[in-house]
N, C-alpha and C positions, 0 to 999 in steps of 0.2 A: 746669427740667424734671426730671421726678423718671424714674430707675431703671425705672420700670414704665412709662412712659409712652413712652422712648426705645425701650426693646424692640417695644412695639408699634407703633410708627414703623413701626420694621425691617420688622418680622413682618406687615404689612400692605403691605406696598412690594411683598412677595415677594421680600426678600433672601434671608430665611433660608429652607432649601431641607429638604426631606425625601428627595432622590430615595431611591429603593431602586439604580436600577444607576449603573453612571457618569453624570458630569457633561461632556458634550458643550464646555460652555464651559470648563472647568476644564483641559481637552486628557487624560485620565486614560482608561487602557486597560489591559486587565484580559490578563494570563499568558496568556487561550485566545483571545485575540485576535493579541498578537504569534505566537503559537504558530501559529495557521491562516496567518497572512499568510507566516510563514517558509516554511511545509510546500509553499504553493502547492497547483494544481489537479494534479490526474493526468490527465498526458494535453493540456495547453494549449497545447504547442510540438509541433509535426511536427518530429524529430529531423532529418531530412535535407529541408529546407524549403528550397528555393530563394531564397527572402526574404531568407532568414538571413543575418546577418554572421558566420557563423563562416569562416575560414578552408580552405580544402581539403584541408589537413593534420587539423584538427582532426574535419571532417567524414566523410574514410576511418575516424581513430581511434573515432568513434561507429559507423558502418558494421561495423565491425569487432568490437566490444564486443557490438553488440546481434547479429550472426550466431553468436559466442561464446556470450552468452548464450543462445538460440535451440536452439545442439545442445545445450546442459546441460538444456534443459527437457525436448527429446525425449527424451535420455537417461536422463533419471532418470522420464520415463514410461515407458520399455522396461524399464529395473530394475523397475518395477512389478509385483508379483505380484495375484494377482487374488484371494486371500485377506487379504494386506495392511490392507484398508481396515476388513474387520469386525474385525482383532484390532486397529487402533488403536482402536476403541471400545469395547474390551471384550468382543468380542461373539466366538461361535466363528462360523467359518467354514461357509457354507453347502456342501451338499454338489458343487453346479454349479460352486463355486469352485475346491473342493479338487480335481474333476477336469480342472479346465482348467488348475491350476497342473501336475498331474501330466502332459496331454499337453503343454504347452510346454516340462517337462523331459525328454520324450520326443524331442519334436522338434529339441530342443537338440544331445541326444546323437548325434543320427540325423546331422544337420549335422555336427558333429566327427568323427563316424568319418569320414564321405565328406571331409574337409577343408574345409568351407567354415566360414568363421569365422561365426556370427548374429550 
């Protein structure tokens, strides 16, 4: 059997393959695939789940972390200025903004002399 006649053997069998993405049979998986499967869903586990096998140590220290987290997110929306948002785009400050930054540093001061902390 000649060279050309073996190949088309093959090549008619459907040995030889052209896919474009992986080969399912071959077990072959591509960088954005491990990458998804690491990453996981946001949001798939209920942190304090009842279900869960986490320990009640472990489950305070999550408890704890996400109310942690929690006032850092308030807090750095109260650091928030209300001109803020237009100068991170470049943009200048509308003039609604610039007076409501100037009465909340009014209000600020107003608070401090009387003693209360904002």
């Amino acid at each position: 059997m000649s060279t050309i006649a073996k190949y088309e053997t093959h090549a008619e069998d459907g040995d030889q393959r052209n896919a474009s993405g992986p080969n399912p049979d071959v077990g072959m998986h591509h960088d954005d695939d491990r990458k998804n499967h690491e990453k996981g869903v946001e949001n798939s586990h209920l942190n304090l789940d009842s279900r869960d096998e986490k320990s009640i140590k472990n489950k305070l220290a999550q408890a704890g972390k996400e109310a942690k987290e929690e006032a850092q997110r308030e807090k750095a929306k109260d650091d928030e200025k209300p001109t803020d948002a237009a100068r991170e785009h470049g943009n200048e400050p509308s003039r609604g903004a610039k007076i409501d930054e100037m009465l909340e540093e009014e209000d600020r001061k107003t608070l401090e002399a009387k003693g209360i902390k904002p």
